[in-house]
N, C-alpha and C positions, 0 to 999 in steps of 0.2 A: 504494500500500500504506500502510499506518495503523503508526504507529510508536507500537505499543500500548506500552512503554514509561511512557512518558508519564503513562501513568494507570494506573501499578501501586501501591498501598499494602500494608501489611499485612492480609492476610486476617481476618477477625473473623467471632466467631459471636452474633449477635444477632435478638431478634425483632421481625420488621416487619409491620405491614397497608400493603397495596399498596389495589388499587380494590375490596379485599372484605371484609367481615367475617374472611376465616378468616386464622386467623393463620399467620403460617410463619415459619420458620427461615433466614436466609441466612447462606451456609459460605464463606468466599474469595468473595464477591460472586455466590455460585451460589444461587437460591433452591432449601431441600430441601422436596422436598416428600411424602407417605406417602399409605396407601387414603384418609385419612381429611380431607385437606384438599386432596386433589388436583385432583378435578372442580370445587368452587368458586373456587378461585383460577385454575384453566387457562381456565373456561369467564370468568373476570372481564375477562383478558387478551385486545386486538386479535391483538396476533399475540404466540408464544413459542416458542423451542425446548426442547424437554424430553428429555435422554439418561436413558435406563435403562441402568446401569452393574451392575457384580458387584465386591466389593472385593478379590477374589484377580485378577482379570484382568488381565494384562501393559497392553492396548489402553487398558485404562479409564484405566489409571495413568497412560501416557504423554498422553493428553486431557485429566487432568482440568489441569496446569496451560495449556494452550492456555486449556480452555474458560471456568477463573477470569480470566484477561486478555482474552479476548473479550465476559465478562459486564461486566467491570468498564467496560469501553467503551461496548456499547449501551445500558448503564440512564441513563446520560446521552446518549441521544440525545433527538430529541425529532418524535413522543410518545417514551419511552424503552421499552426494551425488555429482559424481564428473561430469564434463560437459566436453566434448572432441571435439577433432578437426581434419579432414582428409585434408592431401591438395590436392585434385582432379587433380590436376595437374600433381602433382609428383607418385601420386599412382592409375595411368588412372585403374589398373586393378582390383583393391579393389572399386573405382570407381562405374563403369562397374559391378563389383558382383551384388554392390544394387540397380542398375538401377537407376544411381542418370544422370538426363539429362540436369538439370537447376542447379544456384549456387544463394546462400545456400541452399543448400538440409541439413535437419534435420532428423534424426530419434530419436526416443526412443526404447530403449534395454531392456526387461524385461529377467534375466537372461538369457542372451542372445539370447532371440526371436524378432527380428525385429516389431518392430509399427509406424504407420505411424504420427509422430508431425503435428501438426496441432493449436500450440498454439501462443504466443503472439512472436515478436520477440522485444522487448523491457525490459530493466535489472527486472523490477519491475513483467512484466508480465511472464516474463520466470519462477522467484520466486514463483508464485501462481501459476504456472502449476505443479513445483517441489512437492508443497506441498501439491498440490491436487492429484496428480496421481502418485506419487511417493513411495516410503515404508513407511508403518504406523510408528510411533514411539511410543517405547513400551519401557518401564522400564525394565531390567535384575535384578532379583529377586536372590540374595545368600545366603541369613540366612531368618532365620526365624522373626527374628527383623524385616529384610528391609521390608518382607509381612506383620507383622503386622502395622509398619509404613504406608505401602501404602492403605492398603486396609482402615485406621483408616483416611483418608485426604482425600477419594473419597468417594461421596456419594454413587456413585455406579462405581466398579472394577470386571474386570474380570481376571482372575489369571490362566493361562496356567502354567500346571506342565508338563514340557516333559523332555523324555530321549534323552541322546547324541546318533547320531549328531540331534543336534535340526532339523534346515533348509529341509532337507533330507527328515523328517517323513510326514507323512498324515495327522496327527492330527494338527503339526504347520502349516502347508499349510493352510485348514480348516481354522484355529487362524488366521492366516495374513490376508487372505482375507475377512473373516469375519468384523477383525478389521478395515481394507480398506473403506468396506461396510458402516459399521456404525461408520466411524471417524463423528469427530462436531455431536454426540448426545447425548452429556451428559455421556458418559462412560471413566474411564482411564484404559488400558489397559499395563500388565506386564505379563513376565512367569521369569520361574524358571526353568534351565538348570540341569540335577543335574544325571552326569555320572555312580553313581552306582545305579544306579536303576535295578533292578530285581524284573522278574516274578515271582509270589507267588502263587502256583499252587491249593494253600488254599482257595482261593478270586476268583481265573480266572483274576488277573490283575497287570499291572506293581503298583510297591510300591514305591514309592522315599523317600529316609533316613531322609530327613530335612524335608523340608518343604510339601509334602505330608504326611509326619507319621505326621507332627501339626495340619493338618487339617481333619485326617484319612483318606484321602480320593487315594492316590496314584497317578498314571499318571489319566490326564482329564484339564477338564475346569472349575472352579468354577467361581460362580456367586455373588457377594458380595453388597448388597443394605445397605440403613441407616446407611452408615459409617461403616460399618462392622457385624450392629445388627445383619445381616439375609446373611445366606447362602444357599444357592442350588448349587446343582451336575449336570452338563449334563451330561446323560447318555445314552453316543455313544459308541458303543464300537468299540476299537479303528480302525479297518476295513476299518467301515462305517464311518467314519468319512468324514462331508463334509461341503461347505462353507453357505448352504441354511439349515442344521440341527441343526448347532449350531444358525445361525442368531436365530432362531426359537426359540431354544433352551434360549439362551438370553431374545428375545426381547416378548414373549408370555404373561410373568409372571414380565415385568417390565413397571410400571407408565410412569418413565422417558421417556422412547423411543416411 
């Protein structure tokens, strides 16, 4: 359990841009959010949970300070994650969109796909839903240093090299979910972002300047056991790439998992 604690300050009301243009409001570390900037900022967000509340409500009232000590937690995780608020009242028709009929109505927002919460409503267990079904947390890999660093501290690493825009492609997709999959199994996972990458019609494959030409291996997914002794290639090509070939891919030829 998380001894939220720890990261309580004074609540404040001020306005922030998060990864969007629209602007918003955060209340006690609760981002608020109305009709008018809600689909930008939800649809901006990997993952979020958003309560629609009523301000006469017994329920809402005892949640809401749970739900500011659990926000105030996972906007520092990392990626961080931020926890929002509708007031049902005031925006019956945003409301009404989700079919929200009871108070507190919760969802979770997987880039902005609606799911249905269903987890704890207390600060501690909210945390351990965040961190269970939320975005993996993955190292951002820049020099060639930082890969050898990382991969030399994990007994076993897997190392995603992709081309910009990362998020967008099929093969990180694959990587996220994968990593999702097999979080808490003994693997640490990192990629390497790396904009000038180009196709080398030599090989039939993306090449990346850094940290693929260190490893010869170009865009993909490498596999790194005994601290770095031992490498392997998954070789998808990039198409087919998908979240059940890489598991496969990984977990076939590894002791650990």
């Amino acid at each position: 359990m998380y001894d939220v604690r720890r990261f309580l300050t004074l609540g404040s009301l001020f306005i922030l841009c998060f990864t969007t243009s629209a602007s918003v409001e955060e209340e006690d570390d609760v981002v608020v959010l109305n009709d008018k900037n809600f689909d930008e900022w939800v649809n901006a967000q990997t993952f979020t949970l958003v309560e629609f509340y009523a301000p006469w409500c017994g329920h809402c009232k005892s949640l809401a300070p749970e739900w500011s000590k659990a926000a105030q937690y996972t906007k520092t995780l990392a990626p961080p994650v931020y926890l929002a608020k509708v007031d049902a009242d005031e925006h019956k028709d945003l409301a009404q969109r989700f079919g929200v009929e009871g108070f507190p109505t919760i969802f979770a927002f997987r880039n902005g796909v609606k799911d249905a919460y269903e987890g704890p409503r207390e600060a501690d267990g909210i945390i351990e839903y965040v961190e269970k079904e939320g975005p993996p947390s993955f190292d951002s890999i820049k020099t060639v240093a930082e890969a050898t660093a990382f991969v030399k501290e994990n007994e076993m690493s897997v190392l995603g090299i992709f081309r910009q825009p990362v998020s967008s492609g099929k093969m990180f997709q694959a990587f996220r979910a994968a990593s999702k999959t097999l979080k808490n199994k003994g693997t640490s996972w990192a990629f390497a972002a790396e904009g000038e990458s180009k196709y080398d019609h030599t090989v039939g494959k993306y090449v990346a300047s850094a940290v693929g030409d260190h490893y010869g291996t170009g865009m993909g997914v490498l596999v790194f056991e005994n601290y770095g002794k031992s490498m392997r290639t998954c070789n998808i090509k990039p198409k087919a790439y998908s979240e059940k070939k890489l598991i496969k891919c990984i977990t076939e030829k590894s002791k650990e998992l």
